[in-house]
C-alpha positions as CSV (number, residue, x, y, z in Angstrom):
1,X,31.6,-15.1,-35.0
2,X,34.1,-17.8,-34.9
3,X,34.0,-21.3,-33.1
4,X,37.0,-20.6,-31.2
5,X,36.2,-17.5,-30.1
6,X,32.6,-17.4,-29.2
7,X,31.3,-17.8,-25.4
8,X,27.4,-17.5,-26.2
9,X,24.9,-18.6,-23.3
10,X,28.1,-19.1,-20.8
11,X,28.9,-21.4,-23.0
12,X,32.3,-21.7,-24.8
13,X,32.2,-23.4,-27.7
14,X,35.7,-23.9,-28.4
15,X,35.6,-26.7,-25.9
16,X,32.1,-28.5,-27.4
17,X,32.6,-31.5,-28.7
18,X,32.0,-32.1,-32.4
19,X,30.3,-36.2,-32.8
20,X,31.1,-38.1,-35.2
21,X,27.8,-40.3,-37.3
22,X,28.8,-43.7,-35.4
23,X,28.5,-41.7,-32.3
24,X,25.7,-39.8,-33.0
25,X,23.8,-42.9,-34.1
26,X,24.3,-44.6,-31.1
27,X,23.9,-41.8,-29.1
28,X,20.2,-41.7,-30.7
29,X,19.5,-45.4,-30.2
30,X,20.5,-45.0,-26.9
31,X,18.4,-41.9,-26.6
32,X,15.5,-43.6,-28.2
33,X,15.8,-46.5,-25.5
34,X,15.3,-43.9,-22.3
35,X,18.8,-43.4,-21.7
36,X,18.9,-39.5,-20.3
37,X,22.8,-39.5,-20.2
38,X,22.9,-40.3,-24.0
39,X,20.4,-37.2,-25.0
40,X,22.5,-35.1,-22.9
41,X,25.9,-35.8,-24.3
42,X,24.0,-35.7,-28.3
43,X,22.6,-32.3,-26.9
44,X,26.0,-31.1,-26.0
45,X,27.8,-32.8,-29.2
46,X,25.1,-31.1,-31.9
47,X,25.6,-27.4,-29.9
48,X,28.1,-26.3,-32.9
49,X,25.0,-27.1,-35.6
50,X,23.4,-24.8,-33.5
51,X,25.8,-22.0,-33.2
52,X,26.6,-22.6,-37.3
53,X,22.6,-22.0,-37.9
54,X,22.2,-19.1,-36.3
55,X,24.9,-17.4,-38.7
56,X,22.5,-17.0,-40.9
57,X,20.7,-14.4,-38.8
58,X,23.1,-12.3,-37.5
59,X,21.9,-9.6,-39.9
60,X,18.6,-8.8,-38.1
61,X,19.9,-8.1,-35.1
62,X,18.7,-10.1,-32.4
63,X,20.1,-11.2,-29.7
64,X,22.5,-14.1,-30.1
65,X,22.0,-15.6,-27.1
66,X,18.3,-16.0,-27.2
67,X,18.8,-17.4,-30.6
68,X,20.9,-20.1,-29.6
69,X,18.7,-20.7,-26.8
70,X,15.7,-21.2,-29.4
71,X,17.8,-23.1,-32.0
72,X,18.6,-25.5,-28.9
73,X,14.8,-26.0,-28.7
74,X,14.6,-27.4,-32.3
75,X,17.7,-29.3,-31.5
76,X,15.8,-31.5,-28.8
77,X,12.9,-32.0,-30.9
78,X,14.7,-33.1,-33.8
79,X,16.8,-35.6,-31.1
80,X,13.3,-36.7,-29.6
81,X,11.2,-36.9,-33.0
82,X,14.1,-38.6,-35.1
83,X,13.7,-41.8,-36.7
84,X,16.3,-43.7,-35.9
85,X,14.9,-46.6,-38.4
86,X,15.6,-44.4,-41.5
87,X,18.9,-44.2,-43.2
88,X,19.0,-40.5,-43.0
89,X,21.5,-38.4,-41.0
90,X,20.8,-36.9,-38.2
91,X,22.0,-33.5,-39.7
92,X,19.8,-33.5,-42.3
93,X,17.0,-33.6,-40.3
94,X,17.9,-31.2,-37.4
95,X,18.8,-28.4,-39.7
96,X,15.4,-27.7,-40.9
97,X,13.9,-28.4,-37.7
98,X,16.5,-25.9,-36.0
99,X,15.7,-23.0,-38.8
100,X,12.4,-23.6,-38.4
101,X,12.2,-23.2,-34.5
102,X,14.3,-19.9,-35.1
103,X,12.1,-18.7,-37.9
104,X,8.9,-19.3,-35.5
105,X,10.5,-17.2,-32.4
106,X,11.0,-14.4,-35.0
107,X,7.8,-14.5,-36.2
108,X,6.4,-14.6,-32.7
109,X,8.2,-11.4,-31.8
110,X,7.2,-9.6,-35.0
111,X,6.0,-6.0,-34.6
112,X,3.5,-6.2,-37.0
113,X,0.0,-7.6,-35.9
114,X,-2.0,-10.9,-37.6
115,X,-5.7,-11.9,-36.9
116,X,-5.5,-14.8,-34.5
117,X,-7.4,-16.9,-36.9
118,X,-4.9,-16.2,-39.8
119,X,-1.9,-16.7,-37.5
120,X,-3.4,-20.2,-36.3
121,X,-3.8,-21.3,-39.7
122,X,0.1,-20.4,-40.8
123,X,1.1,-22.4,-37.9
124,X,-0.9,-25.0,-38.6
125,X,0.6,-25.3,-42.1
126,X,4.0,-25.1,-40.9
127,X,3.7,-28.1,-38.9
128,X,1.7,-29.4,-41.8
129,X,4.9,-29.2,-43.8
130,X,7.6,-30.1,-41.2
131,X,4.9,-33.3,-40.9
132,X,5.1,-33.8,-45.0
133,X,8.8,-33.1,-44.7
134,X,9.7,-35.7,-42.3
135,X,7.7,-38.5,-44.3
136,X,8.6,-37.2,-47.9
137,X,12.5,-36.0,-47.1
138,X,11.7,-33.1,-48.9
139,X,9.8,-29.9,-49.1
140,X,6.3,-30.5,-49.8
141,X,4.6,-28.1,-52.6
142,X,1.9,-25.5,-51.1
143,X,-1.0,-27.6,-52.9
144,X,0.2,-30.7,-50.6
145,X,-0.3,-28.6,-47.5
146,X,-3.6,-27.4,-48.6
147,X,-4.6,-30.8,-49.0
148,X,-3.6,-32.2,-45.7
149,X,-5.3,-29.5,-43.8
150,X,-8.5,-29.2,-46.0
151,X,-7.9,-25.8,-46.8
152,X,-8.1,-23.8,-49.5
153,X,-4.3,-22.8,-51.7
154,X,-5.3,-19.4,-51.5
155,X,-6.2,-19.3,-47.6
156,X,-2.7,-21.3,-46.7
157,X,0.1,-18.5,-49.1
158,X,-1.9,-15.5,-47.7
159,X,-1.5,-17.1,-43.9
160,X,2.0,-17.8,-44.2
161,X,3.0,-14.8,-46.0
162,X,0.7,-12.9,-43.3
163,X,3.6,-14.2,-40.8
164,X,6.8,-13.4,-42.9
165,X,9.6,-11.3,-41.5
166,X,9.7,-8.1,-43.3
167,X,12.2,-7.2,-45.5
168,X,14.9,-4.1,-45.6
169,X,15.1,-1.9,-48.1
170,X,18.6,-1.4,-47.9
171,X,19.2,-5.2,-46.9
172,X,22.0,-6.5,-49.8
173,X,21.2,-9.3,-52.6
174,X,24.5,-8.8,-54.2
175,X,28.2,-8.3,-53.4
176,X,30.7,-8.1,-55.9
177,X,34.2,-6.3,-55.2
178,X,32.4,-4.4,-52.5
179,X,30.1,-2.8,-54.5
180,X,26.6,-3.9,-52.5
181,X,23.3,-4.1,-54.6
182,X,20.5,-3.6,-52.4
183,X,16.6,-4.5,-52.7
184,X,15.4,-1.2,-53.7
185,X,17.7,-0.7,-56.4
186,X,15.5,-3.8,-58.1
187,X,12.5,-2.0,-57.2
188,X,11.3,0.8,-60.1
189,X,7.8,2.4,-59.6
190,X,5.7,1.7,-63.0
191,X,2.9,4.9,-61.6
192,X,5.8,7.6,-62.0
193,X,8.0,7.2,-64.7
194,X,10.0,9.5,-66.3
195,X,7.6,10.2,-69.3
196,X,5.3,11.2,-66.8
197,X,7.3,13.5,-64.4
198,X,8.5,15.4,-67.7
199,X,4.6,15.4,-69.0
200,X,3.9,16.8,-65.6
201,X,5.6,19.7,-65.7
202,X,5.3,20.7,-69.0
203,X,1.2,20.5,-67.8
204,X,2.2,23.0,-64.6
205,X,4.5,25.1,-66.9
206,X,1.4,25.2,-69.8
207,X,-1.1,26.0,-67.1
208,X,1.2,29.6,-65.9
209,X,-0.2,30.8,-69.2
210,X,-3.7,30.8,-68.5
211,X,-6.1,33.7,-66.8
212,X,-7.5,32.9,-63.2
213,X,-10.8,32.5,-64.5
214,X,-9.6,29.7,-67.5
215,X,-7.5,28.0,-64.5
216,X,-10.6,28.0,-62.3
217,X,-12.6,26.3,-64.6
218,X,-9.6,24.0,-66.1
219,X,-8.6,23.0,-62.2
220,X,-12.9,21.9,-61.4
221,X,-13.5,20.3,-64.9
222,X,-10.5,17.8,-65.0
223,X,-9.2,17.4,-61.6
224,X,-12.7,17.6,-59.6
225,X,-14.2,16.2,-62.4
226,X,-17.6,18.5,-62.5
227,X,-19.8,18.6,-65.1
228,X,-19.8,22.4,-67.2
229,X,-23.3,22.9,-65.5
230,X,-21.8,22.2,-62.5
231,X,-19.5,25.0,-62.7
232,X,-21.4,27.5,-64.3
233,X,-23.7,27.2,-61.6
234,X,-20.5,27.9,-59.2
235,X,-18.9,30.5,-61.2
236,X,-22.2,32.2,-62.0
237,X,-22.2,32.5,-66.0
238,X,-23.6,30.3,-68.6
239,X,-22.4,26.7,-69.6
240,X,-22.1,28.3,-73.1
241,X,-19.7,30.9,-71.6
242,X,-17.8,27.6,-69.5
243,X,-17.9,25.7,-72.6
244,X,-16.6,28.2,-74.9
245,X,-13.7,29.5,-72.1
246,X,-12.8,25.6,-71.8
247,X,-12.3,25.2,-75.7
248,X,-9.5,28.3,-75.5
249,X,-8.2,27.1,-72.4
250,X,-7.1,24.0,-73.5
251,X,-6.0,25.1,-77.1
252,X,-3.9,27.3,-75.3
253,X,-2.7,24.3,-73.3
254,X,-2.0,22.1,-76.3
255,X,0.1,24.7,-77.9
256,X,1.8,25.3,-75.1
257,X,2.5,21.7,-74.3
């Protein structure tokens, strides 16, 4: 998507006007004073932020339009809450609030379902951080939002990562020539290794060599996990007979193996 090419909401942003900081910070002074036509024209003049934010979201797949339409929301709360006392630029304020207003609408329309009451709480500690943010300039730690909302650390990470977009498997954290690594290739499965696929079937291969009966009672004493009375009981001879078939059954095995 390029600036001089893009017509997103009817609007085409080759013809926006880019502010420069003198203008802007007038613009917000005036704003600030109840002057409608200055919030307007710092509206229209901050569009391009907008559209340069929303880049960073083209890979899900949403709509573009109602993106820009929500990253205009956080636009005109970051023109309404800015501080116009502070020596910060306006830019570095509106981008987080912008991102932030996107990440919320994408949460939102998440298919996956949270409690009410954990949902509530995330939201809560989002604008418990866009609150530290605005005093501190900078990201507040997890602890600091805990704090200010008189909950526990625990409650506010499992709340907010309740509400996290999901991931892709296949979604790329590296590029190089274009050779693309993706998020499963960093993910390796510690219960199945390949020690224990090989130990597998040498166990299934092992097993080929044993009578239906020394199976039977193989199959019920490791992998059902009854007891030898148990299964002389079910099988119908003695537990000196199931004891004394197990002992061959799994020599056998261990030879085998």
């Amino acid at each position: 998507m390029h600036y001089n090419k893009v017509e997103i909401c009817g609007v085409n942003t080759a013809s926006l006007k880019v502010l420069k900081e003198e203008e802007k910070r007038q613009l917000l002074l005036n704003s600030k004073s109840g002057d409608l036509h200055s919030r307007e024209v710092l509206i229209d003049g901050n569009l391009r932020l907008v559209l340069s934010i929303i880049q960073r979201f083209s890979s899900r797949k949403e709509n573009m339009d109602d993106l820009f339409q929500v990253g205009c929301i956080g636009l005109i709360k970051a023109i309404d809450n800015f501080n116009v006392d502070l020596d910060v630029r306006f830019s570095t304020y509106a981008v987080p609030m912008i991102i932030g207003e996107i990440r919320r609408y994408l949460r939102d329309n998440n298919s996956i379902r949270v409690s009410r009451s954990v949902r509530d709480l995330a939201y809560r500690a989002l604008q418990a951080r866009e609150e530290l943010t605005r005093e501190s300039f900078q990201e507040p730690s997890v602890e600091q939002i805990a704090l200010k909302l008189n909950e526990k650390k625990e409650a506010v990470v499992s709340a907010l990562e309740a509400i996290s977009e999901p991931v892709s498997l296949y979604e790329p954290v590296f590029n190089d020539s274009g050779d693309s690594l993706y998020i499963m290739d960093q993910i390796r499965d510690t219960s199945s290794d390949d020690e224990l696929w090989i130990e597998d079937i040498a166990l299934r291969e092992a097993l080929k060599t044993l009578n239906e009966r020394e199976k039977k009672i193989i199959d019920m004493r490791f992998f059902a996990g009854k007891t030898q009375s148990e299964i002389a009981n079910e099988i119908g001879i003695s537990q000196a007979q199931v004891s004394r078939l197990e002992k061959c059954a799994l020599e056998r095995l261990k030879k085998q193996i």
